[in-house]
C-alpha positions as CSV (number, residue, x, y, z in Angstrom):
1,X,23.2,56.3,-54.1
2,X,19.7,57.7,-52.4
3,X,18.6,54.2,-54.2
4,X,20.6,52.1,-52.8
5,X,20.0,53.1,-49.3
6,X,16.4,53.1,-50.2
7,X,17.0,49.7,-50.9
8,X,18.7,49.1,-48.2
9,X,16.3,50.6,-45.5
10,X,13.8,48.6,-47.0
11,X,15.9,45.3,-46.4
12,X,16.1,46.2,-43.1
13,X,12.7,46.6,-42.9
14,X,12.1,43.5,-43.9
15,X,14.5,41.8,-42.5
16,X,12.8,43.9,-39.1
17,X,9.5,42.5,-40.1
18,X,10.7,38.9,-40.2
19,X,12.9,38.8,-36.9
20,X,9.7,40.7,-35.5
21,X,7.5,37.6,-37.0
22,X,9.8,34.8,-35.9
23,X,10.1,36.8,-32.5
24,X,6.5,36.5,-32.1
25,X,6.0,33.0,-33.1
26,X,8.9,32.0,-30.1
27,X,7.2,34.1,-27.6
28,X,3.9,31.9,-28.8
29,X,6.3,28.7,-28.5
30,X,7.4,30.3,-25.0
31,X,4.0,30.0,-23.7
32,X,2.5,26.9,-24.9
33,X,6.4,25.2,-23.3
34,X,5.1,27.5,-20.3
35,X,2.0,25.8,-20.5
36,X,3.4,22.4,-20.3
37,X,6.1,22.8,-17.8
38,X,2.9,23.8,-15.7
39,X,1.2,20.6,-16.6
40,X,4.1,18.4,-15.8
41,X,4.5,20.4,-12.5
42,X,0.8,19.6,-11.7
43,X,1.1,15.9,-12.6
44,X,4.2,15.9,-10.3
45,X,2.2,17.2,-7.7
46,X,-1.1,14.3,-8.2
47,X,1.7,11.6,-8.5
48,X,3.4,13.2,-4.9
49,X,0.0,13.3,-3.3
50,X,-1.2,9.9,-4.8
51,X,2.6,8.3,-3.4
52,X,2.0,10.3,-0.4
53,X,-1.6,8.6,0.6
54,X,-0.2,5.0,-0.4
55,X,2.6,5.6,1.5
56,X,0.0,6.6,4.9
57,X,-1.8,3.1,3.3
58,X,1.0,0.7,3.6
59,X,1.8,2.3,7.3
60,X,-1.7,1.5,8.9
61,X,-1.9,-2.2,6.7
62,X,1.8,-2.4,8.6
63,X,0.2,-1.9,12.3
64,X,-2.9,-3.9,10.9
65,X,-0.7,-7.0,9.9
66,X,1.1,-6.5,13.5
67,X,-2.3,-5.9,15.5
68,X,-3.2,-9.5,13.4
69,X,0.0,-11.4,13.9
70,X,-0.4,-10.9,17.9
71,X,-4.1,-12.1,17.6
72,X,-2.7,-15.3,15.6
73,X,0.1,-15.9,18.3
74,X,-2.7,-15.5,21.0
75,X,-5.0,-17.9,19.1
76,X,-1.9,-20.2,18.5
77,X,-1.5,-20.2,22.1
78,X,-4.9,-20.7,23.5
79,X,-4.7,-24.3,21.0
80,X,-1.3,-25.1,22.6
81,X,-3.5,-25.2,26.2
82,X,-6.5,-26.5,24.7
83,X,-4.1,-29.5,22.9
84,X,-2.7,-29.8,26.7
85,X,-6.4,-29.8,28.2
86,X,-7.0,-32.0,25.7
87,X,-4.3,-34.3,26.2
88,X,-4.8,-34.5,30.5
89,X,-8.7,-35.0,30.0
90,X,-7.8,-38.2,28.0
91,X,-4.8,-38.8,30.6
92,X,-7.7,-38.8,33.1
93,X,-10.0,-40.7,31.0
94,X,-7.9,-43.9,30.7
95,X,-7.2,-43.1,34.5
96,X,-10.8,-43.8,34.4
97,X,-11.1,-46.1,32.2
98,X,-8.9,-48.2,34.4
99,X,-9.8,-47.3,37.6
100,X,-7.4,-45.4,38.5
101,X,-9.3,-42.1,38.9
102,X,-12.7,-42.6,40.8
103,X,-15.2,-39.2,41.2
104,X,-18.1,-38.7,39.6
105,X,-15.5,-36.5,36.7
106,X,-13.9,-39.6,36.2
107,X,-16.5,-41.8,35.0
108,X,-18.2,-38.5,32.5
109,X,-14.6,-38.3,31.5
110,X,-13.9,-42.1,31.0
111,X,-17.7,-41.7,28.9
112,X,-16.0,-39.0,26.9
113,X,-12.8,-40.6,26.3
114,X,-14.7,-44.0,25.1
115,X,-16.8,-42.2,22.3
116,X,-13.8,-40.0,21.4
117,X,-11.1,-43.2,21.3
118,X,-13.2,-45.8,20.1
């Protein structure tokens, strides 16, 4: 009888000795899945911060683009007067041309419109 719970304290004790082994081996696991949860959280973080600054990039390309579109309808407008400039100097230069329009304007214009037109 003493034998058989000598040999049965010792299977405890190594059964205690294994469950303390595997214990330490998932604390070790533990960390290193600690360790890369904390990784991923820091990568998060980058990627957040990255997203965040391309975000603030699109915004100010956004005003650019507008700040450039008004300079493009303001261009596009100054050619609509110059077209209509333009178009009344030649008006004035066949006014000219056919006597029509007679000041000293007239004939530089009717000049202009003959090297233009011809």
């Amino acid at each position: 009888m003493i034998e058989q719970r000598s040999a049965s304290i010792q299977q405890v004790a190594a059964n205690t000795n294994e469950i303390s082994g595997q214990s330490i081996q998932a604390a070790s696991k533990a960390q290193e899945g600690n360790k890369s949860v904390d990784q991923a959280v820091a990568q998060m973080t980058q990627i957040e911060q990255t997203v965040t600054k391309s975000a603030e990039v699109v915004a100010k390309l956004r005003e650019r683009s507008k700040e450039i579109g008004q300079i493009v309808d303001a261009i596009a407008g100054i050619a609509s007067q110059t077209n209509l400039l333009a178009l009344n100097a030649a008006i004035e230069a066949a006014r000219a041309r056919t006597g029509t329009w007679l000041c000293c304007c007239g004939r530089g214009s009717a000049k202009l419109f003959n090297q233009a037109w011809m």
